[in-house]
C-alpha positions as CSV (number, residue, x, y, z in Angstrom):
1,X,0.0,0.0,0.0
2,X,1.4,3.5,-1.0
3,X,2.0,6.3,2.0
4,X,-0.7,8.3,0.4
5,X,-3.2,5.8,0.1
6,X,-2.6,4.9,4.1
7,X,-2.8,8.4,4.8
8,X,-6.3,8.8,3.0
9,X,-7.5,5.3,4.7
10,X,-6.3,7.4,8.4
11,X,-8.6,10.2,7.2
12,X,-11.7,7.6,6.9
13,X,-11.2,5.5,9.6
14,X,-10.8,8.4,12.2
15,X,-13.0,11.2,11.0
16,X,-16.0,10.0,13.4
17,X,-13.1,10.1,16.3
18,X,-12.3,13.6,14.9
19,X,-15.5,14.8,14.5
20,X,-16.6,13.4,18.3
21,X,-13.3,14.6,19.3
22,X,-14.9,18.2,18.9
23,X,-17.4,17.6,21.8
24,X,-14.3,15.7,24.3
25,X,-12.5,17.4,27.7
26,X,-9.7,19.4,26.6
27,X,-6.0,16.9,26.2
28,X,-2.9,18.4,26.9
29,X,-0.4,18.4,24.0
30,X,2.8,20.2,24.4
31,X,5.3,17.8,22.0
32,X,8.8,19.4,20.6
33,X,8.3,22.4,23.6
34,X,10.5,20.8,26.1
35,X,9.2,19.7,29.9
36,X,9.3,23.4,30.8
37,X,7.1,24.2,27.7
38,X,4.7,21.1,28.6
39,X,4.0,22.6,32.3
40,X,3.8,26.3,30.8
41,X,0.8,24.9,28.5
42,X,-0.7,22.6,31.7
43,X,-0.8,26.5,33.4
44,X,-2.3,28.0,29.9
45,X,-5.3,25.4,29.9
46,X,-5.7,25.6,32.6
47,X,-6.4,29.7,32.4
48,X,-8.1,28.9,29.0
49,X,-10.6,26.2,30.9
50,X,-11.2,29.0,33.6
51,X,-12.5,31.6,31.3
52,X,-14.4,29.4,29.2
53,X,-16.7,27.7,32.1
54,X,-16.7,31.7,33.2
55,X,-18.5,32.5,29.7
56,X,-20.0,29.2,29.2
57,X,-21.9,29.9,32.5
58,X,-22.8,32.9,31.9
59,X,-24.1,32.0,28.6
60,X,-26.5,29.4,30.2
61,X,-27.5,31.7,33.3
62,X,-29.1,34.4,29.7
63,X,-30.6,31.3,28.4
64,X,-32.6,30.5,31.3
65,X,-33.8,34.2,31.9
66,X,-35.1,33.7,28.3
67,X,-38.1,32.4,28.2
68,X,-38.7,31.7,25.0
69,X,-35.5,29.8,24.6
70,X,-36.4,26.0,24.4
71,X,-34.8,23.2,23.5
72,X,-31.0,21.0,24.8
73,X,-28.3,22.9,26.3
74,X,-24.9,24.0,23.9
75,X,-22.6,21.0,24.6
76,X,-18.9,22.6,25.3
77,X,-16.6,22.2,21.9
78,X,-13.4,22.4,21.3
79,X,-12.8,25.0,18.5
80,X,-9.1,24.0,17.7
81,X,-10.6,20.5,16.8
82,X,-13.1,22.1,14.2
83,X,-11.0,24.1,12.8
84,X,-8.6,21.2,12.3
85,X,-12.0,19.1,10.2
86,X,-12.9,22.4,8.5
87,X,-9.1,22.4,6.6
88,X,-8.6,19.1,6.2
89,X,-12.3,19.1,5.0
90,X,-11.7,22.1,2.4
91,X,-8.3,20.9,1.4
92,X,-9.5,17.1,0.3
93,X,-12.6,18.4,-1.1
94,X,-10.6,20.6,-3.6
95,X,-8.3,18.3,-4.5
96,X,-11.2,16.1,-5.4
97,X,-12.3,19.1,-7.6
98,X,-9.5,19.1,-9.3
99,X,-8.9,15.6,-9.9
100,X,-12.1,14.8,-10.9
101,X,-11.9,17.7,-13.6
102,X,-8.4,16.3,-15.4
103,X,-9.1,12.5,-15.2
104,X,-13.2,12.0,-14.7
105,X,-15.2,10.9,-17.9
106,X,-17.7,13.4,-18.8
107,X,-21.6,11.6,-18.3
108,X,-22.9,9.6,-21.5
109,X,-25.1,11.9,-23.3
110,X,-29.0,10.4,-23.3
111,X,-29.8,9.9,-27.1
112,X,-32.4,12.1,-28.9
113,X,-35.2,10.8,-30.6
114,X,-35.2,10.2,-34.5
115,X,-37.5,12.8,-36.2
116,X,-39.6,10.1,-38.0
117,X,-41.4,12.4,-40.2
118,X,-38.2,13.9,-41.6
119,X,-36.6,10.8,-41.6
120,X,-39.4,7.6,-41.8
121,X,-37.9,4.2,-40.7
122,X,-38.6,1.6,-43.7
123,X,-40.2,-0.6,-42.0
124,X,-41.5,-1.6,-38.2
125,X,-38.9,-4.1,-38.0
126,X,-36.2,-1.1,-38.2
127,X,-38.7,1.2,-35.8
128,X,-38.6,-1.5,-33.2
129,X,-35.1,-2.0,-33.2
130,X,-34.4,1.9,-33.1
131,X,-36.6,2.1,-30.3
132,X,-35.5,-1.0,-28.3
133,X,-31.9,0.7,-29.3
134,X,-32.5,4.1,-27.9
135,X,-34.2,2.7,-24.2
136,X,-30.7,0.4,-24.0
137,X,-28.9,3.8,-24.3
138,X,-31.1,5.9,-22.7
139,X,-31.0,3.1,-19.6
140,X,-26.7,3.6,-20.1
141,X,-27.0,7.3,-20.2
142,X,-28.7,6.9,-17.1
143,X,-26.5,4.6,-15.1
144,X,-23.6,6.5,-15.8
145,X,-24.5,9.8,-14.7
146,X,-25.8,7.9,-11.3
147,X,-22.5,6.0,-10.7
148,X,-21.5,6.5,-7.1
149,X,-17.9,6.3,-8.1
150,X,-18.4,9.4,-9.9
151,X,-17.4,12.8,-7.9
152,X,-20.1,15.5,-7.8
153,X,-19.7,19.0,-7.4
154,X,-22.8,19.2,-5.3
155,X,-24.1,16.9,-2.3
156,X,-22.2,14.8,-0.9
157,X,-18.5,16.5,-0.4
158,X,-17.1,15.9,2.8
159,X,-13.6,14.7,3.9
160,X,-14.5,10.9,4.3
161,X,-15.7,10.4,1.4
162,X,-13.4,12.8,-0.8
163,X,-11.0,10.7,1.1
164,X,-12.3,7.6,-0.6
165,X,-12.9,8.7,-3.9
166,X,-8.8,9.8,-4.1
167,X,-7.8,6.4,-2.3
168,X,-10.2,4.8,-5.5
169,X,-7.9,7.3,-8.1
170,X,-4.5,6.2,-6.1
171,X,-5.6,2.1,-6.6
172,X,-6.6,2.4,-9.8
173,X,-10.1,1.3,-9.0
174,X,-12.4,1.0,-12.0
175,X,-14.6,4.0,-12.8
176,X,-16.1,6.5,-14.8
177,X,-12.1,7.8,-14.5
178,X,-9.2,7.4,-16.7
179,X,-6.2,6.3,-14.6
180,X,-4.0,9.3,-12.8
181,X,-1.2,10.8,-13.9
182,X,2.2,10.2,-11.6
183,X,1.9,14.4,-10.7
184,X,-1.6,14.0,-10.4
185,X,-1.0,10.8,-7.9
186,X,1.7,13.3,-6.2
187,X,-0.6,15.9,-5.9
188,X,-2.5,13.6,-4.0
189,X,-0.1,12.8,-1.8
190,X,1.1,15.8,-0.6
191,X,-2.7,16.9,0.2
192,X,-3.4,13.7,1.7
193,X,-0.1,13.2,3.6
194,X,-0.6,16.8,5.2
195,X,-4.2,16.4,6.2
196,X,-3.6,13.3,7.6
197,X,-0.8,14.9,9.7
198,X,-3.6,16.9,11.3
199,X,-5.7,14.6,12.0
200,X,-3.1,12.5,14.1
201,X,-2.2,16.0,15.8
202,X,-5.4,16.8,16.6
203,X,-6.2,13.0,17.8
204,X,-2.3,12.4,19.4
205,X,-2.7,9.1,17.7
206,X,1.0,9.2,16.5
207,X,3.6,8.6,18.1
208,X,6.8,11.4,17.7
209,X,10.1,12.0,18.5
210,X,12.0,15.2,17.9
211,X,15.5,16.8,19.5
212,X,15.5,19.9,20.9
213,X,18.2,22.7,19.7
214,X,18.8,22.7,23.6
215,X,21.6,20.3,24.6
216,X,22.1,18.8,28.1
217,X,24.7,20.3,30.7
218,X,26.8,16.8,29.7
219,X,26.6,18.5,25.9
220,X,24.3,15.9,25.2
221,X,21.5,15.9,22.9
222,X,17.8,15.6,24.3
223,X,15.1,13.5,22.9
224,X,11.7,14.1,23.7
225,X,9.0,11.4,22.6
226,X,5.3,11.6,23.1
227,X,2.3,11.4,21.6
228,X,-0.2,8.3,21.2
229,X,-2.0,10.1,24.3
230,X,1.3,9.7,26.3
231,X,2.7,12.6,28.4
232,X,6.4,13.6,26.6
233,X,9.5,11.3,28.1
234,X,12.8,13.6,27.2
235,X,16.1,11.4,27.7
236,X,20.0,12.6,27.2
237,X,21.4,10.7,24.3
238,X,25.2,11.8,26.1
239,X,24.7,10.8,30.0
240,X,21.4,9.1,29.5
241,X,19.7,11.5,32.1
242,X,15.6,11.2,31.6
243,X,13.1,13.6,32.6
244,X,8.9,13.6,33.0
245,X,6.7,16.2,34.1
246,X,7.3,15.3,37.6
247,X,10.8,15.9,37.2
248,X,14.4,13.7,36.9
249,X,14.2,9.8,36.8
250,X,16.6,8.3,38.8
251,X,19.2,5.9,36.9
């Protein structure tokens, strides 16, 4: 399997975990910014939490002096993670466009109907044929512009399924499509790897490892690793020295 078509089967698989993600407790994620930088963001959502359940209260106190309002409560969301769907979403959605313009087949074109009195059939043999003929067609015509493998421009465009319809383009999957070109394929790639790199972000479902420009007092380097929901582990690659959030491991 190519990286870009596992990137586009991450987007599908995880876009309901994305999506109820949105409506989740805030998750602390503070990877690449050192220990230091991990406890300064545990003190900035912390702040951040504060002020929201500040306006969030007061929100619901005006809502129940209303009396007209009716209806469920707002449920708390987390606006980072919607922002995150709303890119990804507008970024597969127009490379879909533009895929779908270079290497989709244009619809079959119904038939029109013969203009008999201009031009009589010879017999009713011939008329029968011609008219048997033209419901085959007409039966095609309609088939093709109603294949679900074929990208629309209106309805159904979200990320999922944009997702889908470029993993189809990347295999090769038969369709009303002529097969992509290598820069198309690339294209596809790139878009797909990035949004994909969002969505792990956003979810810490990957696991990372990155070195800071800081180096130990031993003039080692660090290593932090995290993600995967884990809190970051940072380690001296000279002395071997590791640290968590709670401070220095013994050796």
């Amino acid at each position: 399997m190519s990286t870009a078509a596992t990137h586009l089967r991450t987007i599908a698989l995880h876009w309901t975990d994305l999506a109820e993600a949105a409506g989740q407790p805030v998750t602390v994620g503070a990877f690449g910014l050192g220990l230091k930088g991990y406890l300064a963001r545990l003190d900035q959502v912390d702040a951040e939490q504060i002020e929201y359940e500040r306006l969030q209260a007061a929100y619901l106190r005006s809502l129940e002096r209303d009396p007209i309002q009716l209806g469920d409560r707002p449920v708390p969301v987390r606006l980072h993670i919607l922002d995150t769907m709303r890119v990804i979403e507008a970024a597969l959605v127009a490379c879909a466009d533009d895929i779908a313009h270079a290497a989709q087949r244009a619809p079959i074109l119904a038939p029109t109907a013969r203009r008999t009195a201009v031009v009589p059939y010879a017999s009713q043999r011939d008329a029968d044929i011609a008219a048997a003929d033209r419901r085959r067609r007409e039966q095609l015509a309609l088939a093709d512009q109603r294949d679900p493998r074929r990208w629309r421009y209106t309805g159904r465009r979200t990320a999922p399924y944009a997702a889908l319809w470029l993993l189809a383009r990347v295999e090769r999957a038969p369709g009303p499509c002529r097969p992509i070109t290598d820069a198309q394929e690339r294209r596809i790639g790139t878009v797909a790897a990035g949004a994909a790199e969002r969505l792990e972000r956003a979810l810490d479902i990957a696991a990372q490892r990155r070195t800071l420009e800081q180096r130990h007092d031993c003039g080692g380097l660090i290593d932090v690793h995290g993600g995967e929901g884990r809190e970051p582990v940072a380690h001296c690659t000279g002395c071997g020295a590791v640290w968590t959030k709670a401070g220095a491991i013994p050796a």
